[in-house]
C-alpha positions in Angstrom: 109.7 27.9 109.7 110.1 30.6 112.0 113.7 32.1 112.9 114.2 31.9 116.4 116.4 35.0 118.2 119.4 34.8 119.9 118.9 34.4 123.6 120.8 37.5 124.4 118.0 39.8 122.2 115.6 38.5 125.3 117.8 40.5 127.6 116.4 43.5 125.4 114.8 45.1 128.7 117.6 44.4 131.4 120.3 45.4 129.0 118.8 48.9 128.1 118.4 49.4 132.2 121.9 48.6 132.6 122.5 51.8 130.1 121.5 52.3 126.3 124.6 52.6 124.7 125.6 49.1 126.2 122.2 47.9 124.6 122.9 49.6 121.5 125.7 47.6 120.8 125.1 44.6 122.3 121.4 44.4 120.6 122.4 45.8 117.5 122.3 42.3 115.7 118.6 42.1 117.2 115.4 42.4 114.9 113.1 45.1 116.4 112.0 48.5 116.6 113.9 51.0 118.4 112.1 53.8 120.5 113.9 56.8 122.1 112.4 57.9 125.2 112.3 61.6 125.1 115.1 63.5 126.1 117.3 60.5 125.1 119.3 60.9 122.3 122.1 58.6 120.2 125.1 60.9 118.6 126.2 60.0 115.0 128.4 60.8 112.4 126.7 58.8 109.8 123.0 56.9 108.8 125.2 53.6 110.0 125.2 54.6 113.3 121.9 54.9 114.1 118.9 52.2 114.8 116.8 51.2 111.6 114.1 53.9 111.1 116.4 56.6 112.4 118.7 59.1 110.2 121.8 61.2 111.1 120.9 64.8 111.4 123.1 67.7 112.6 121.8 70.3 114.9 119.7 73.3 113.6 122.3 75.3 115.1 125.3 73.8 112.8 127.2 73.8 116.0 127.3 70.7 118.5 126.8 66.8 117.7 124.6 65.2 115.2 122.1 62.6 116.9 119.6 60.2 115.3 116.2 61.3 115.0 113.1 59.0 114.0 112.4 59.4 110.0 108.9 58.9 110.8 109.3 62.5 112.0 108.7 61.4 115.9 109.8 64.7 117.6 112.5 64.4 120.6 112.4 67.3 122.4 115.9 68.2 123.8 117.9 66.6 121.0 119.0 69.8 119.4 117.6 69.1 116.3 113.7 71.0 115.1 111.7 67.9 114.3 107.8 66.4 113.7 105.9 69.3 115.3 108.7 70.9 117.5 109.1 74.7 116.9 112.2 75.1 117.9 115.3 72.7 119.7 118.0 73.6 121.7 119.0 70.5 123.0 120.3 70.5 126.7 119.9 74.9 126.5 116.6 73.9 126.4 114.6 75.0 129.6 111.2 76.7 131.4 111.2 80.4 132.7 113.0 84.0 132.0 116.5 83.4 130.1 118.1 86.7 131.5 121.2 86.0 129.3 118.6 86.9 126.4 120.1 83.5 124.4 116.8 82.6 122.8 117.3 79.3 124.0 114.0 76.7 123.8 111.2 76.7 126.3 111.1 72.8 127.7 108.6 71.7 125.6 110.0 72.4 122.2 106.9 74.6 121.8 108.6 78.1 121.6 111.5 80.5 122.6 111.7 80.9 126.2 110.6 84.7 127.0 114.0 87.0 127.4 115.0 91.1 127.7 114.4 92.2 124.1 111.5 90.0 122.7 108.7 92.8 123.1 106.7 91.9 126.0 107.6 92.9 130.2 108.0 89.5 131.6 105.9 88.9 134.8 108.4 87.6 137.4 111.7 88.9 135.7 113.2 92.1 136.7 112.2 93.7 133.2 111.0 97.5 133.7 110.1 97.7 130.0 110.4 95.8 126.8 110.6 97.4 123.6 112.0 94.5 121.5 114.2 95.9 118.6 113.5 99.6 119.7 115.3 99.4 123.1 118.7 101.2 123.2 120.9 102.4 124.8 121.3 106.5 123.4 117.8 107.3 122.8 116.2 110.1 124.9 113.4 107.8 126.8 114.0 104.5 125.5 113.8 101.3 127.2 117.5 100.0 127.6 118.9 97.3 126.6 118.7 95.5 129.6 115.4 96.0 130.0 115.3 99.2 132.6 113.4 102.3 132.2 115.8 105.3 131.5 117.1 107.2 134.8 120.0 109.7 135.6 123.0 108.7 135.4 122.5 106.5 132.5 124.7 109.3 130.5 121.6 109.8 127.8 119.6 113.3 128.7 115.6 111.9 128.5 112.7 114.7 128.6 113.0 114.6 132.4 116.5 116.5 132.4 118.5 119.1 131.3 121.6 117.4 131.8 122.8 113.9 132.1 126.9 113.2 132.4 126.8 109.2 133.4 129.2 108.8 136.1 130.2 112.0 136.0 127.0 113.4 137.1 127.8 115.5 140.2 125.7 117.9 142.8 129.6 119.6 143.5 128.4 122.3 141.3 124.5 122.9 142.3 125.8 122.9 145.9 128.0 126.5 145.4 125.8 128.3 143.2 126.7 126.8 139.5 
């Protein structure tokens, strides 16, 4: 004999419009198997609180929420936790274009860090003059800066271009009356 469901585990579709935490809790009881869209994601502070086939993982990070994540290894990009095929997470930080802070945040798809000031390569569209990755400083005669600008006067370093270079104290006072 075959186990009928409760009427309310019909509701399965209208309830999870009406907002998935309310169908969580309401369908918890029910016996079927829950799917995540991507980009949706179900904090947790233990195994218990997630839907059967799902586990409680904290973030790659160590800092933020921990959210269930399918132990079949189904990937949800924009959980903030690396899984299935993803190469990197950064949960909502995660986005498409130039990161000018330089956070290394996730590209939108999960499939790599998003390109930033520092990671070795002049970024078409940014305002990057140069890019020498871990070589760009701030006191070396010639090198790229840290932000990413090619080295000029006034930057208080002297490159091979000058014989002097005092920052903001650079002055033509003194050129001006014969010094």
């Amino acid at each position: 004999m075959r186990m009928k469901k409760p009427a309310w585990c019909h509701l399965r579709e209208l309830i999870l419009k009406m907002g998935f935490l309310l169908g969580f809790i309401l369908l918890s009881g029910c016996n079927f198997t829950w799917l995540l869209p991507d980009g949706l994601y179900v904090t947790c502070t233990s195994d218990a609180d997630c839907p059967q086939a799902y586990s409680c993982i904290a973030p790659d990070s160590g800092v933020g929420e921990s959210v269930c994540v399918d132990v079949d290894g189904t990937a949800v990009c924009g959980d903030g936790v690396r899984s299935g095929e993803e190469q990197c997470d950064s949960g909502s930080a995660n986005l498409d274009g130039y990161d000018p802070d330089g956070l290394r945040s996730c590209n939108g798809t999960c499939t790599g860090i998003r390109p930033y000031c520092g990671d070795g390569k002049v970024d078409i569209g940014s305002s990057e003059e140069c890019d020498d990755g871990a070589s760009n400083n701030d006191a070396g005669a010639d090198a790229c800066r840290l932000d990413c600008t090619l080295p000029t006067c006034g930057d208080g370093v002297v490159d091979s271009n000058e014989i002097c270079d005092e920052g903001t104290n650079n002055s033509d006072i003194y050129a001006a009356i014969g010094f």
